[in-house]
N, C-alpha and C positions, 0 to 999 in steps of 0.2 A: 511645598516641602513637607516631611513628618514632622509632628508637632515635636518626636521624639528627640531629633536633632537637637532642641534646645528645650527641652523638661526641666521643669522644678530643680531637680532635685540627681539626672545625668545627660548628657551630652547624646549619650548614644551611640552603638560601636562604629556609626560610619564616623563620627568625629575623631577617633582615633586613629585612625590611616592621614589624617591631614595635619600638616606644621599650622605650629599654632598660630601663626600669623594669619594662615586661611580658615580660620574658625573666622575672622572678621571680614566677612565679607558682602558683598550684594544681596546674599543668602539671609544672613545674619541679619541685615540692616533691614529687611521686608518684613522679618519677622518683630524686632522690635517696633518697628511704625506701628505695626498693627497693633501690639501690645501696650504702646503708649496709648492709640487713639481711642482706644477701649477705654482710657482714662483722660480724653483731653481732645475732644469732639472735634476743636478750632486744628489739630494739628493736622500741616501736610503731608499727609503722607509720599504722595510723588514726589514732591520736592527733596525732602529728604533722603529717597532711596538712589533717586536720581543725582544729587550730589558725592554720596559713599560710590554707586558705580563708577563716575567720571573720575573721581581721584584717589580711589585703591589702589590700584592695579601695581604699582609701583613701589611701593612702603612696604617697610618695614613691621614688626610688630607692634612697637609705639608709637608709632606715625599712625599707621592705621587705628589704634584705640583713640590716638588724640586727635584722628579726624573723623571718628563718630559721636567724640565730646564734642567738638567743632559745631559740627552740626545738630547735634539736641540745643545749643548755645544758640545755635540760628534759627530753630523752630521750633522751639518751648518758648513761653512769653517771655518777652526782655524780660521781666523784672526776674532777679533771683530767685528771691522770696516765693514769687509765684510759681516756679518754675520746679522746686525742690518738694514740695505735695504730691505733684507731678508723677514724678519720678518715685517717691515712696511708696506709691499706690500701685507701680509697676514691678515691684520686688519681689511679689511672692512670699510662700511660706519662708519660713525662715531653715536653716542648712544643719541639720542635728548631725551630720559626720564630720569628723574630724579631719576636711580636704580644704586644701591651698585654690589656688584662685585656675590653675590650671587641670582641676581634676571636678569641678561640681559647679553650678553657676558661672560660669566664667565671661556669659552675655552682661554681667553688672556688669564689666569691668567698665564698660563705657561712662557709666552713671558716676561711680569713683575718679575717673578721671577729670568728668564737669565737675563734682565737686573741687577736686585740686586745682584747679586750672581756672576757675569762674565765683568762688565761695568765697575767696581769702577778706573781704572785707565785712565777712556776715557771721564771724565767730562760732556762735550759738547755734544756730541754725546747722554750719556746717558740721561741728561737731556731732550733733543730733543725728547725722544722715548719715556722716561716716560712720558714727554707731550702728544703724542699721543696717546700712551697707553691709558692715563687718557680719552682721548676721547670716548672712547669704554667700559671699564671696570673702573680699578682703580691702579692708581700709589701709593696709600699713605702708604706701605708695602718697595717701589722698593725703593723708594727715601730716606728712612731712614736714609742707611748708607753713602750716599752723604752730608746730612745734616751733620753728625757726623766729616766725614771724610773732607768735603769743606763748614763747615757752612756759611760762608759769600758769598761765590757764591751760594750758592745752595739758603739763602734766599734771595740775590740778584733776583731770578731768579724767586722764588714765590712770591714775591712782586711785578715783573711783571704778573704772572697769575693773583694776586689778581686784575686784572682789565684790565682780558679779556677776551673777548666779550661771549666765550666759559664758558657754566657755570660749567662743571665739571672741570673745570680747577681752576676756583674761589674756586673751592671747597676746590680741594687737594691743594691749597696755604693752606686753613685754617687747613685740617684733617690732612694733610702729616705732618705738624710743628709743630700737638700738642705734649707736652711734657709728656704724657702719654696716648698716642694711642695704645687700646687695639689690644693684638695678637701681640705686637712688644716694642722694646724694647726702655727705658724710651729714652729721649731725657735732658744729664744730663746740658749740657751748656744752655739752654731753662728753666730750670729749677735755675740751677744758676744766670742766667739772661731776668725773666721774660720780658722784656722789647725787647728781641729781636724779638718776633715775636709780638708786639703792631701794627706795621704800618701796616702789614699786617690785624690784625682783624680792625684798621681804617677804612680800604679801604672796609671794607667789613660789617659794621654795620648796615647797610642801603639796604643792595642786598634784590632783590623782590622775590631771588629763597630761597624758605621752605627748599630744600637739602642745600644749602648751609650754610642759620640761621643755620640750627639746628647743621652744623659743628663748625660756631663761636660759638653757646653755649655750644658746649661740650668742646671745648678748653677752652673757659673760666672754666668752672664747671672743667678743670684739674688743672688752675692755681689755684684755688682757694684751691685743697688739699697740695700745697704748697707754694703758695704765694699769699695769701688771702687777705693782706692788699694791695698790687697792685694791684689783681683782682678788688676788692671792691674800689677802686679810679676812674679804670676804668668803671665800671657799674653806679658809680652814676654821675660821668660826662654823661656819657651815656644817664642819664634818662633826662639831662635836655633836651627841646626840640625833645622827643622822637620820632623817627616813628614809627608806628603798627608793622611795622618788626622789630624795635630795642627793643619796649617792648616785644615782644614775644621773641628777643633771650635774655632778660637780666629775662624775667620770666624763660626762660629755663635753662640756666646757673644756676638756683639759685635755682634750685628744689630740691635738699638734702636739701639744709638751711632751706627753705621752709616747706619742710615736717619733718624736725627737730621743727617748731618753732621756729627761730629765729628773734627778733624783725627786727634787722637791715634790714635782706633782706627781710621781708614782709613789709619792708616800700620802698623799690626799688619796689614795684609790685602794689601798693596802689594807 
């Protein structure tokens, strides 16, 4: 295959003619073998490509990423710990444009999925990976079940992304925590207590990167399908003293109401 197919940094225009379920596939999985074992001597490579062939063919697009997690789980070292170096050392430069998991990098996806799927009882470690993960692709999938399972570390932890220096990281503080992040499942303590993830969106109503707004605005535009009156305290504190970035994410945030008609929030945009 061209090495072009799967670059640093883009996929390559034959990747665009294919649904993105067959971006994962036989293709894909040779080439990461070989990219792991350039970091990991002991791995098998046959085996491995030989497993993604026999049980693709049929799946879906989560099925497929979580049975090439499957199998780094079946031929990286058992141990976690060992196994997560690994895979760091397989990441590559890090992703300085501002694209989602479907437009630059999107071969990590596998690596973010072992972490979701394999990590949960290794906190630190995992949080570590999915940081850097998030450098490249996107953690805001892996980190779910960390919120879920150590909510207070885990936003301890995004509250430190939320301000720094790395902008995909700012990010997935705000995407990873929203409480109804599509493709995953609700986020119910978040939701019980809009207020936990506040300081986070503070830290970040004023950021000069467009990916990132447009993440606080869609957090916010979730709170607001369940906790609208904190949402709506939030936004128009917001408005006093606005920046160009903070009216553009509190017009964002508000665009159902908006295109609803509704006075209140077309007087937050006015």
């Amino acid at each position: 295959m061209e090495e072009t197919l799967h670059d640093d940094s883009h996929w390559g225009a034959a990747m665009s003619k294919k649904k993105h379920k067959d971006w994962f596939d036989e293709t894909l999985a040779e080439w990461l073998a070989d990219r792991i074992a350039e970091n990991h001597r002991k791995f098998n490579r046959e085996a491995f490509v030989n497993k993604i062939r026999d049980g693709i063919s049929d799946l879906e697009l989560k099925a497929r990423v979580a049975l090439f997690a499957k199998q780094l789980q079946a031929h990286l070292p058992r141990s976690y710990e060992a196994a997560i170096p690994i895979i760091l050392k397989c990441l590559g430069d890090e992703n300085p444009n501002e694209t989602g998991m479907f437009t630059e990098y999107y071969w990590v996806m596998p690596f973010a999925t072992f972490v979701e799927h394999y990590g949960l009882d290794y906190l630190e470690i995992s949080l570590n990976a999915i940081g850097e993960i998030t450098k490249r692709n996107t953690g805001e999938f892996a980190i779910r079940p960390y919120l879920s399972r150590y909510p207070e570390q885990t936003l301890d932890q995004m509250l430190k992304w939320s301000e720094d220096e790395n902008f995909h990281l700012r990010r997935l503080a705000s995407e990873g925590s929203r409480p109804r992040l599509p493709w995953a499942k609700k986020l119910d303590f978040a939701i019980e207590d809009p207020k936990s993830t506040l300081p986070i969106l503070e830290n970040l109503k004023d950021d000069q990167i467009r990916f990132v707004q447009k993440s606080v605005a869609n957090h916010l535009n979730d709170m607001l399908k369940d906790n609208r009156d904190v949402a709506m305290k939030v936004l128009k504190r917001w408005k006093r003293g606005a920046t160009d970035q903070r009216k553009w994410i509190i017009k964002h945030a508000l665009r159902q109401e908006l295109k609803a008609g509704i006075a209140e929030a077309q007087s937050l945009v006015e």
